[in-house]
C-alpha positions as CSV (number, residue, x, y, z in Angstrom):
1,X,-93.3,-43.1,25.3
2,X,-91.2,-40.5,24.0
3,X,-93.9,-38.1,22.4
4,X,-95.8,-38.1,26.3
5,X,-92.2,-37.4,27.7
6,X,-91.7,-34.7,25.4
7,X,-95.2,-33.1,26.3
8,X,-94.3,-33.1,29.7
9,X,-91.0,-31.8,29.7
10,X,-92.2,-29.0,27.3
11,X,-95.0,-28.0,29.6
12,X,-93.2,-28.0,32.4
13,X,-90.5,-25.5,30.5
14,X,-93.8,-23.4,29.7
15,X,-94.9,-22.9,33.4
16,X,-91.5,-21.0,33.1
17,X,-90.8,-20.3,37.5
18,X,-94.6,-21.5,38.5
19,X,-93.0,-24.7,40.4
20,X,-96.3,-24.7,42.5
21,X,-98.2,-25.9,39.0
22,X,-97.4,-29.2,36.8
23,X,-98.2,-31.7,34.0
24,X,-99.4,-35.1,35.5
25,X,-101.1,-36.3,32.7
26,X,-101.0,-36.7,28.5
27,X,-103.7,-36.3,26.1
28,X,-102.4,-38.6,22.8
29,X,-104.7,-38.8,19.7
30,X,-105.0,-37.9,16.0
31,X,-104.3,-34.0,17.2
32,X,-102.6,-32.2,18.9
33,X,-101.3,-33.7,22.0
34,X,-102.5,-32.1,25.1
35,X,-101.7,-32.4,29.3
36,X,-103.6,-31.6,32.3
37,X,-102.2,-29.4,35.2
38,X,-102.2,-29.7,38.7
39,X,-101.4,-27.5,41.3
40,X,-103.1,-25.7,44.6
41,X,-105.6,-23.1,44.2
42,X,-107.3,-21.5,40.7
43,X,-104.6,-19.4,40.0
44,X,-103.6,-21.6,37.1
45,X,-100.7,-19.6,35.1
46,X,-100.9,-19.7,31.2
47,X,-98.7,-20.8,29.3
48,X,-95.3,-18.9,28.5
49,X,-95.7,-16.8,25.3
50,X,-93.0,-18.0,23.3
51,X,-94.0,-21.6,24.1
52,X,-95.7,-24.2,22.2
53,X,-98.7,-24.5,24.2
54,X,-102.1,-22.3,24.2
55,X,-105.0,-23.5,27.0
56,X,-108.0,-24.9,25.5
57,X,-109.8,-25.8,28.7
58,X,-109.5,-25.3,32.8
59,X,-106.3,-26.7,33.6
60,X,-105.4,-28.2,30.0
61,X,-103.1,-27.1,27.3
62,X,-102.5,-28.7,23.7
63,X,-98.9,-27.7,21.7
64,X,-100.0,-25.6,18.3
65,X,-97.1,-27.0,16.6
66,X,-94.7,-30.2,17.4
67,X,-92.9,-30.4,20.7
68,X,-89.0,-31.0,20.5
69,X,-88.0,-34.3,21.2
70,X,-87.1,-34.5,25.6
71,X,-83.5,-35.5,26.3
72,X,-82.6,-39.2,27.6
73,X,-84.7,-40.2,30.9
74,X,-82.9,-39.2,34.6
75,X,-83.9,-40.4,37.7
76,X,-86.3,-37.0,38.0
77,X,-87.5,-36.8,34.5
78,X,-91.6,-37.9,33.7
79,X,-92.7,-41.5,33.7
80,X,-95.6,-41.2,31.9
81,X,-97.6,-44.8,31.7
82,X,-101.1,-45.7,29.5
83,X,-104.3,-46.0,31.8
84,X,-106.8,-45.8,29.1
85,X,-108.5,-44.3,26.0
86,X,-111.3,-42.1,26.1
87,X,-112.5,-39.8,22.7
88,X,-109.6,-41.5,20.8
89,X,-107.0,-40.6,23.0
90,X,-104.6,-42.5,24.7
91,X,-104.7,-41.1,28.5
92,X,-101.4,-41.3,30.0
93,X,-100.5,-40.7,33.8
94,X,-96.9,-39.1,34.8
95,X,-96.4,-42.1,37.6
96,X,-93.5,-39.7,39.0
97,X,-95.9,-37.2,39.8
98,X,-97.5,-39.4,41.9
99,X,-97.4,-39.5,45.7
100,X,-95.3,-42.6,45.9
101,X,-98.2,-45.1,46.2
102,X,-100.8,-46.2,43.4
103,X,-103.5,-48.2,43.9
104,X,-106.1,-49.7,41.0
105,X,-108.6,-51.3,42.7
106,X,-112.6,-52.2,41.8
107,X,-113.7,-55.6,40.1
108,X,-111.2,-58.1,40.3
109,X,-110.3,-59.6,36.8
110,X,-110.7,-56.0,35.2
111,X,-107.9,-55.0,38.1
112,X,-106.2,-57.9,37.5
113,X,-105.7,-57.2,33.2
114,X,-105.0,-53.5,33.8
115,X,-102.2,-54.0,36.9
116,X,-101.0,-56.5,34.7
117,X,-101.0,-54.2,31.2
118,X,-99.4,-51.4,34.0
119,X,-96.5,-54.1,34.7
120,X,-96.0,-54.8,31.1
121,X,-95.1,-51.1,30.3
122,X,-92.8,-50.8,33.5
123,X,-90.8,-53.6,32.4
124,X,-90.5,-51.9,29.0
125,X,-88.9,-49.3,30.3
126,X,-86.2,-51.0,32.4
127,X,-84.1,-51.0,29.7
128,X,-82.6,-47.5,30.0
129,X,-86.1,-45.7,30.0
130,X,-86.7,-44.3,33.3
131,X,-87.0,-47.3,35.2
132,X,-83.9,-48.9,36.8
133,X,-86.0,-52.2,38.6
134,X,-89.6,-53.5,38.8
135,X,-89.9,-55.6,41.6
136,X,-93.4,-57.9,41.9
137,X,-93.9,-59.4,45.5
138,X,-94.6,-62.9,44.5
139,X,-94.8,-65.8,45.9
140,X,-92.2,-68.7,45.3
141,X,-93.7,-70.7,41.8
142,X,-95.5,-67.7,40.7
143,X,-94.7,-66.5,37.1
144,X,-96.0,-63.1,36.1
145,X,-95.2,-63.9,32.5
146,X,-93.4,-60.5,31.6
147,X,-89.5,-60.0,31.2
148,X,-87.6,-58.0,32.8
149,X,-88.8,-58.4,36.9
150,X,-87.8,-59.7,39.7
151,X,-89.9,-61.9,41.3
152,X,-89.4,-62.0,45.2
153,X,-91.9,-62.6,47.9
154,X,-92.7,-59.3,50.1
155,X,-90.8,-59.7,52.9
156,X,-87.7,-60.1,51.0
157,X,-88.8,-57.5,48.7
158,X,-89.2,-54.9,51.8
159,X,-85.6,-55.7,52.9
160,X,-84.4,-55.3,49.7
161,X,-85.7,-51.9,49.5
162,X,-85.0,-51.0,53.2
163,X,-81.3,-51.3,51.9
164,X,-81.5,-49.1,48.8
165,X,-78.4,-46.5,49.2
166,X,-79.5,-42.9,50.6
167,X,-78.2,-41.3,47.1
168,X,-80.2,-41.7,43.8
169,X,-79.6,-44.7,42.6
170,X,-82.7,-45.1,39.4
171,X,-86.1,-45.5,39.9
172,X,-87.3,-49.1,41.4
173,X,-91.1,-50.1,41.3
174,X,-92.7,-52.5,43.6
175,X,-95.8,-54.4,42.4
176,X,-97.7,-56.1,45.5
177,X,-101.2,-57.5,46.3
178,X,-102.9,-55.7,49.2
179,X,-100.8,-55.4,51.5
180,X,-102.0,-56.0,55.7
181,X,-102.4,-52.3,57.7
182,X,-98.3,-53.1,59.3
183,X,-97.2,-53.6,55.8
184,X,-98.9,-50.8,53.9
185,X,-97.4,-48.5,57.2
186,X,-93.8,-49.7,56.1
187,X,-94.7,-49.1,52.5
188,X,-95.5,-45.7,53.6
189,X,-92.5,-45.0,55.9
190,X,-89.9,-46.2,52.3
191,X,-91.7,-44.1,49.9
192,X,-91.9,-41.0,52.5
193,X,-87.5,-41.4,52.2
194,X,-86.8,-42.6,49.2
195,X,-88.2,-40.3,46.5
196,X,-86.7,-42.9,43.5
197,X,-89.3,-45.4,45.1
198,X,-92.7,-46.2,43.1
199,X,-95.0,-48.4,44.9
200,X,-98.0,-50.0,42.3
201,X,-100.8,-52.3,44.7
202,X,-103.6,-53.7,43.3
203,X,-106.5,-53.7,45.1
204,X,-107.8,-51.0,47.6
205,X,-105.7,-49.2,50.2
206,X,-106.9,-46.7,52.7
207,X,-104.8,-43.4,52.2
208,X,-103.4,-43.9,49.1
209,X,-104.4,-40.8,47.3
210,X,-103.8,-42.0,43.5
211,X,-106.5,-44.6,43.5
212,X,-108.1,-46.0,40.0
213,X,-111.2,-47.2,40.3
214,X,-111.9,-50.0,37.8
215,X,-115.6,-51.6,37.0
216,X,-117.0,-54.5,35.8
217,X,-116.5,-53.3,31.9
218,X,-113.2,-51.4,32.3
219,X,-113.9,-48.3,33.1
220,X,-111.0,-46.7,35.3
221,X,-112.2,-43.6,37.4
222,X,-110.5,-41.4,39.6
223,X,-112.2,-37.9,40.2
224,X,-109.4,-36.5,42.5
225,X,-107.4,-36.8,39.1
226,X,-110.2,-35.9,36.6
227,X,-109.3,-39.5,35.4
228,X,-112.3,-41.5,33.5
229,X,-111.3,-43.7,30.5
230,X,-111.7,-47.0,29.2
231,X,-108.7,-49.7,29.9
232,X,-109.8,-52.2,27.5
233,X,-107.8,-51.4,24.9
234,X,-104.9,-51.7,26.5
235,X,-105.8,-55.1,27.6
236,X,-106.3,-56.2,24.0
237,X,-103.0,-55.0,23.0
238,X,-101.4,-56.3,25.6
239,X,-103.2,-59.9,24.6
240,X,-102.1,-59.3,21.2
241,X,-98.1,-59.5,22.2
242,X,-98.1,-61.5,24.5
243,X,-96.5,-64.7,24.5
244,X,-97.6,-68.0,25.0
245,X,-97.9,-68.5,29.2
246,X,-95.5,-70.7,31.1
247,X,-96.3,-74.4,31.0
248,X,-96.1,-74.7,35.2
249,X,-96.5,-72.5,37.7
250,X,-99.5,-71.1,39.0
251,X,-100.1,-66.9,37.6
252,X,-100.3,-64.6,40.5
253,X,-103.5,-62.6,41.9
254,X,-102.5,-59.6,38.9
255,X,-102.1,-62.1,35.7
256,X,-104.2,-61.9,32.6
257,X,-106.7,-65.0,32.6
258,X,-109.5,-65.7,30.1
259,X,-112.8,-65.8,31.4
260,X,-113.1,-69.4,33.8
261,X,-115.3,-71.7,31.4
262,X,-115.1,-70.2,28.0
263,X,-113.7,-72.9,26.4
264,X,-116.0,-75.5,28.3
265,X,-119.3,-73.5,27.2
266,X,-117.8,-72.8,23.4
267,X,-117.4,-76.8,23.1
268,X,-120.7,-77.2,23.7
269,X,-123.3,-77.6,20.8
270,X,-127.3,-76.7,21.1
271,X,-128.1,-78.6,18.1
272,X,-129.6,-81.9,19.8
273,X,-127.9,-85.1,18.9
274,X,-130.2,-87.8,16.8
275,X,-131.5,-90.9,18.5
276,X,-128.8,-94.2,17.9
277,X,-130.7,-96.7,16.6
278,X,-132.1,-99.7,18.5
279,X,-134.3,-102.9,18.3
280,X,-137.0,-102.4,21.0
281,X,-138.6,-98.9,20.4
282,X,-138.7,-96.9,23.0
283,X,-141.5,-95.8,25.0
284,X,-142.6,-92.0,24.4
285,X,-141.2,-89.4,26.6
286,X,-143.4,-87.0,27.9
287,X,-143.3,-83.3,27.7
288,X,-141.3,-82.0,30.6
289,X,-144.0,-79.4,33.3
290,X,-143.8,-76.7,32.4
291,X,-141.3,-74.2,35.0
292,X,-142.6,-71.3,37.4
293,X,-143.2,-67.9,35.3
294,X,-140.2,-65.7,34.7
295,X,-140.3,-63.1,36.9
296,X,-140.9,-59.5,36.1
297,X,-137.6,-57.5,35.3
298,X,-136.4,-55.0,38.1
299,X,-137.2,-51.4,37.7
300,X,-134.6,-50.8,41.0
301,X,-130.9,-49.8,39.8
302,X,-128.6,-52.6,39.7
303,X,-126.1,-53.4,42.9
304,X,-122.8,-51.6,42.8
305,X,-120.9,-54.6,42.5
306,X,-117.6,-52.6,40.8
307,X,-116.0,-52.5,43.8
308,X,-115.9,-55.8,45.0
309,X,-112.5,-56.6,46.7
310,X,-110.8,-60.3,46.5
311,X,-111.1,-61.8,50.0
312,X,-107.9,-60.9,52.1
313,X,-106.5,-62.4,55.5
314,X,-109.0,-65.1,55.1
315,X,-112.5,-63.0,54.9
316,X,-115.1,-62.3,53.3
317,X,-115.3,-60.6,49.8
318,X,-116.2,-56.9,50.8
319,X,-118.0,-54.6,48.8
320,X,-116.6,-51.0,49.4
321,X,-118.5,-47.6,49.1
322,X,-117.5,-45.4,45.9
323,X,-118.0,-42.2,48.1
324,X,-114.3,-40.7,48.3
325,X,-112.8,-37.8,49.5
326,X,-111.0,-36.1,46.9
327,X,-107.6,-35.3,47.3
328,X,-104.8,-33.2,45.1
329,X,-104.0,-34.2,41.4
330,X,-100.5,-34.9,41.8
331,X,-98.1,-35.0,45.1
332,X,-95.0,-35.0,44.1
């Protein structure tokens, strides 16, 4: 989105030489736009005098009049990507800034819509926006249902980017599933050399220090980035424009699905059907007993059930605690 580019380009340009401080993520509503800084320690440098920005809050600025318009997107310039709303405000996320690996992870269809709503807006920006490639590790058949990808299963996908030239050559995002611990170490090992290489997984992985948290109603959380909105409406607009699905071909583990049974239940009517109509009467039914009483509704808190993986390598759905260390805002 040009407007969060240009917020993040003209912060940076207001940190002046503070190059231990940056802009990872974008405040967009009916004001002023706004960004959050990270950086190490509280020594958090204001904003350059002549600039456009005043601070408004501990580690946040919002421009006091428009920002100039950011020049054409490089292979270092911001990638800033929607994660949510929260207070009318679109929350964006500066996916260069992060440190090479994101994970969203939590309840699985709500992970699921918001990967996929994350895939959609890579893909839009293939086409000379920051984004030279978007890869999704997918098996043979599947059909993600969004132009501008390349579908290959992992493996291949791993040699492909094992054999990315040393020099910039554009930005390339991977889209995977969970990857096993050997896998996520290789994943590791190509975004630790290859700084033009994103790395988007859906569901949880251990060390990955940009984690979003997503619950049952689509909420996304992430305290090491001060990160709490609501993804919804970014799965709603995604629904809106998208096109009808393929008519074969299974949707991988990350594709939008209605709810299983929705059109089963809405075909169903509760207004009871009349009796056909017969010769021989029919006997009288009687009243059906009467079932056990309804017991009495739970006082204890409900189960945390938000972070319920997808069974992997053949086990059991695992429920994972919430309790995280936090970490930096922003790595790279």
């Amino acid at each position: 989105m040009p407007a969060a580019r240009a917020a993040i380009v003209s912060a940076r340009l207001a940190l002046a030489e503070r190059d231990d401080f940056w802009p990872y993520l974008v405040l967009l509503g009916p004001n002023e736009p706004g960004v959050r800084l990270a950086g190490a320690g509280a020594d958090v440098p204001p904003p350059a005098a002549e600039s456009a920005w005043r601070v408004t809050a501990p580690r946040v600025w919002r421009a006091r009049r428009p920002l100039p318009p950011a020049s054409g997107p490089g292979v270092d310039d911001p990638l800033p990507i929607a994660v949510g709303v929260r207070a009318r405000e679109l929350i964006m996320l500066d996916f260069a800034r992060c440190p090479g690996i994101v994970s969203v992870h939590g309840a699985p269809t709500p992970v699921g819509r918001l990967v996929s709503a994350l895939v959609a807006q890579l893909a839009a920006l293939t086409d000379g926006q920051g984004v030279q490639r978007v890869i999704v590790a997918a098996e043979p058949g599947d059909a993600l249902g969004t132009t501008g990808v390349d579908c290959l299963p992992l493996p291949a996908a791993l040699a492909a980017l094992s054999q990315r030239a040393a020099a910039p050559a554009g930005r390339t995002v991977l889209v995977c599933r969970r990857p096993d611990p050997p896998t996520a170490a290789q994943l590791a090992e190509l975004v630790a050399h290859d700084p033009g290489l994103l790395v988007l997984v859906a569901g949880y992985l251990p060390g990955s220090r940009w984690r979003l948290r997503v619950d049952l109603a689509g909420r996304v959380v992430a305290p090491e980035l001060l990160l709490d909105a609501d993804s919804t409406p970014l799965v709603r607009h995604r629904r809106s424009r998208r096109q009808a699905p393929p008519a074969a071909g299974p949707a991988p583990a990350w594709a939008e699905e209605d709810p299983p049974g929705s059109a089963v239940i809405a075909g169903v009517s509760s207004v009871p059907a009349e009796p056909a109509a017969t010769d021989t009467p029919r006997p009288p039914v009687a009243p059906a007993p009467a079932g056990p009483p309804r017991p009495a509704r739970s006082t204890s808190p409900p189960a945390n059930d938000d972070l319920i993986e997808l069974p992997h390598d053949g086990q059991r759905p695992m429920a994972r605690s919430g309790v995280e260390a936090p970490g930096p805002a922003g790595d790279r």
